[in-house]
C-alpha positions, 0 to 999 in steps of 0.5 A: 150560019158560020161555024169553026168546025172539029172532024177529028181531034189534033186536026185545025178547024174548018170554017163551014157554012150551015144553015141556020138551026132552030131551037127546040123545046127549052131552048134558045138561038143566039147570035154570037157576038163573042166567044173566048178562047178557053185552054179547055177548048184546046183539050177538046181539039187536042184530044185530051178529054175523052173522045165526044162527039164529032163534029162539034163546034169547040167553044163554050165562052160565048155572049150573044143576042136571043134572037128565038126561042123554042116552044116553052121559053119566056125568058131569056127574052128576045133581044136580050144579050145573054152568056152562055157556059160550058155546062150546057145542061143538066138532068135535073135528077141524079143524086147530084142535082138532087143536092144541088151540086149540079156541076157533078150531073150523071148525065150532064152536056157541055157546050162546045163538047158534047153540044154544039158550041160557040165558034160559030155566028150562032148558037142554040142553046139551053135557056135555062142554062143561060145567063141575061147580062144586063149591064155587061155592054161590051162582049167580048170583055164580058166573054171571059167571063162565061168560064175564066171568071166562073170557074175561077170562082169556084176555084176561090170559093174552094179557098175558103177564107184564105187571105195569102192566095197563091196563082199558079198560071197567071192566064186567062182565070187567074188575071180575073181572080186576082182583081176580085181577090183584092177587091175583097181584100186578099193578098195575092202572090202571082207563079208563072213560067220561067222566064215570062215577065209579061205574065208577071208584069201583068200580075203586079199592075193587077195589084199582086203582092208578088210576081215569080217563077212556078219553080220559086218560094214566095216570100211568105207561107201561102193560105191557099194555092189555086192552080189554073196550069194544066202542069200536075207537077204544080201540085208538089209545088203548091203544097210545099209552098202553103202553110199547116192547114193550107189548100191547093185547090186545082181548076183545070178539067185536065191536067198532066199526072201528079208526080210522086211527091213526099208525104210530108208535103201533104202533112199537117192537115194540108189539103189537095181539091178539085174543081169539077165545071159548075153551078148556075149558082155559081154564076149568078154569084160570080156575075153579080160581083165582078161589076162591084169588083170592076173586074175587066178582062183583058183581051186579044181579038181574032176573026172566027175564020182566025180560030186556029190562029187563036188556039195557036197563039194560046198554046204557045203563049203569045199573049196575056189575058184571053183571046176572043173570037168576034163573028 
């Protein structure tokens, strides 16, 4: 097999040759077919989550063929194209699990940080951590999904019934969540950097109320503010821009500090959430509305070899939507 590999965080990846590995009990190998490119995976090669395993294969967007199983696996069937999400297990039994908030697991493992992910022909995985994608025909629309559009949706869940939904950072989760806000009818107002009309353009051709600047008031009170930027001086942001009662909501697993901020931007009953990965419910949920929402990714395709090119052009901002890695 193929694999982009990470030796040491803040260098490029190197494409090796391996061979191919065999899953073991509860598990599946998968033959990639796509892979997105995640601004997780760039914290992962920058090294700004806490120090993993290394080497590792970066990677946890991935859609791919089930091509064996290990010992105690029926399903996902051989043969059936599956995604597979940046929770990679579980341990079934911490208080956490216990009450079904699985995305807090003491002992959890994540795929393309603590195990082996998808930057690579081929993946091995935890079957019960995989999802069959039945009438998802196309892999690489379908891999943005796996952790744009999941952990976009927890993000809105957070949200509530909030009908003014203000994106911060219109990147890769938040041009999924505003086709799935107006599907079901919420209005939503579109903050990107200064300057970037391609972000912005997108947004209103994807039926945004409203395009802007981070920096600018939008026109109206925001129910809630969902901020997909890893830029923690979004926050104070956010909170002068919603209404009494308002939430932001933050669905990054890193972001930069919080600057000091006034409590009068916090006052009258606002509130500041976290999103931490998350659930097989979640996706089971997440996975059956977006084809009834028509949500479609939009996507820049790279060869595997071109990993570093991908993670590049994503820290720079070259392109809008997310890119994908094609074996």
């Amino acid at each position: 097999m193929k694999a982009m590999v990470l030796h040491a965080t803040g260098e490029a990846l190197r494409l090796e040759q391996r061979a191919l590995p065999a899953p073991g009990p509860g598990e599946i190998r998968v033959r990639v077919e796509a892979c997105a490119v995640c601004r997780t995976d760039l914290h992962v090669v920058d090294g700004d989550l806490p120090p993993g395993p290394l080497p590792i294969i970066p990677g946890h967007e991935v859609v791919g063929i089930v091509e064996a199983q290990g010992e105690g696996v029926d399903t996902p069937a051989l043969g059936t194209r599956v995604g597979i999400p940046w929770l990679g297990h579980s341990c079934g039994h911490c208080p956490y699990c216990a009450s079904q908030r699985e995305n807090l697991c003491d002992a959890p493992a994540f795929t393309g940080y603590t195990r082996d992910g998808g930057f690579a022909s081929h993946i091995v995985a935890d079957a019960a951590f995989c999802f069959p994608l039945i009438g998802f025909d196309d892999p690489v629309a379908a891999a943005p999904l796996m952790c744009a559009g999941l952990i976009g949706w927890r993000t809105l869940k957070l949200a509530g019934e909030a009908q003014r939904v203000g994106l911060y950072g219109f990147g890769a989760a938040a041009h999924l969540i505003a086709q799935l806000c107006r599907w079901q009818g919420r209005e939503v107002y579109a903050f990107t950097r200064a300057g970037d009309e391609g972000a912005q353009q997108l947004a209103l051709s994807l039926g945004a109320r409203w395009a802007g600047s981070s920096g600018e008031a939008p026109p109206v009170p925001l129910d809630a503010a969902l901020i997909f930027a890893p830029v923690g001086a979004l926050v104070p942001l956010a909170l002068r821009a919603v209404r009494k009662g308002g939430r932001v909501v933050c669905g990054g697993i890193h972001m930069s500090d919080i600057p000091q901020f006034p409590y009068s931007l916090l006052w009258e009953e606002r509130q500041v959430l976290s999103v931490a990965n998350l659930t097989r419910d979640d996706a089971h949920e997440f996975l059956a509305l977006a084809p009834q929402a028509g949500v479609r990714a939009t996507t820049h395709v790279y060869r595997l070899e071109q990993a570093n090119d991908a993670l590049a052009d994503l820290r720079a901002g070259h392109f809008q939507g997310a890119a994908v890695l094609v074996p």
